[in-house]
N, C-alpha and C positions, 0 to 999 in steps of 0.2 A: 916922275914915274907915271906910268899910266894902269887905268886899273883893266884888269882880265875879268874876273869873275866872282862873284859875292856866294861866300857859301855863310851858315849860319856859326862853324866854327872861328874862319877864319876867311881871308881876303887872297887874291892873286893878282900881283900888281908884275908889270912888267917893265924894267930900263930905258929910258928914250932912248938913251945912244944904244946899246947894247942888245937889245931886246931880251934880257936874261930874266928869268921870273922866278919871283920874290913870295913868299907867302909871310901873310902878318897878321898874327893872332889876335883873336877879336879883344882882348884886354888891352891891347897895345894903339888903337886906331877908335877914332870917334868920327860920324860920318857927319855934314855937312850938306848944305846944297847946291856948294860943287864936287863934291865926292867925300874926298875922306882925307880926316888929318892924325899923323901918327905924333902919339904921346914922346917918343925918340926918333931923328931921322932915319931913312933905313938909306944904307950903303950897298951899291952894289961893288962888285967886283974889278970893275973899268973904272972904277973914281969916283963916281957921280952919287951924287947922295940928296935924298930927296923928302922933306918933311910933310908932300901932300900927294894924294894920287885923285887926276882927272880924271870925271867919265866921258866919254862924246857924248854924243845925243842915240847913237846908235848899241849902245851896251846895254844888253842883258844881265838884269840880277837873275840869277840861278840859285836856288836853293834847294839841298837835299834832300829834306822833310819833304817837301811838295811833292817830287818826284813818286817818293815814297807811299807819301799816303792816295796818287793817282794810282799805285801800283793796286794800293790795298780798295782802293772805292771799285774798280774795275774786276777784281777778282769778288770783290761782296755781291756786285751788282749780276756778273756770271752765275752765282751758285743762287740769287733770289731769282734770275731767269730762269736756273733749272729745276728750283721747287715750286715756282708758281707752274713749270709747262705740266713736271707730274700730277701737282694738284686737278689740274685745270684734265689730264690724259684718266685719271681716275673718276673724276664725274663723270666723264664721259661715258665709260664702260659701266659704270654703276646705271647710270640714265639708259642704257642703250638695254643692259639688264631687265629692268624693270620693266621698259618698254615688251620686252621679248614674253617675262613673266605674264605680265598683266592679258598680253595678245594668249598665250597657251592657256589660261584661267578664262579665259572667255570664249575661246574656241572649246574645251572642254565643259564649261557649263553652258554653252549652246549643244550641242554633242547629247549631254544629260536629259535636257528638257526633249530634244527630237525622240529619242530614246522612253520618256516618257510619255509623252503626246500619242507615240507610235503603240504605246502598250494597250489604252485607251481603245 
């Protein structure tokens, strides 16, 4: 057998002769550091029965969780992009605010003082 793809329930090995694919439940296989050996041979359907599954050098473990939680860090990460932009869109107009206030508060008590100067 050769092995397909590692997920955290279970395995996907596939027949050397046959290429027919097999899944073996994680209670059933204990992994090695040349892949994985199963507690019972697993039989395929062409004859061939197989008590260990090789990985190459070139196979990918895949696991579902990760997928998952890249799903979940990318969507947290979206919605802390779109409360720091409003944060960040709200000083803004608050400063630009103040700005405007503080200019009409001084053009008006310049205004005041001309006005008093001029009564003089």
């Amino acid at each position: 057998m050769t092995f397909i793809h590692d997920y955290r329930q279970f395995i996907e090995v596939g027949c050397s002769s046959c290429g027919r694919k097999h899944t073996v439940q994680a209670d059933q296989y204990s992994v090695n550091s040349q892949g994985y050996s199963f507690h019972s041979p697993v039989s395929c359907a062409c004859g061939q029965t197989a008590s260990t599954a090789n990985k190459d050098k070139w196979t990918q473990t895949l696991k579902t969780e990760n997928n998952e939680m890249l799903k979940r860090n990318k969507a947290t990460t979206i919605k802390m992009m779109v409360v720091i932009g409003l944060v960040i869109v709200f000083f803004a107009g608050e400063t630009v605010y103040m700005i405007n206030s503080k200019d009409a508060e001084q053009k008006s008590a310049i205004h005041e003082t001309k006005k008093e100067v001029s009564a003089f």
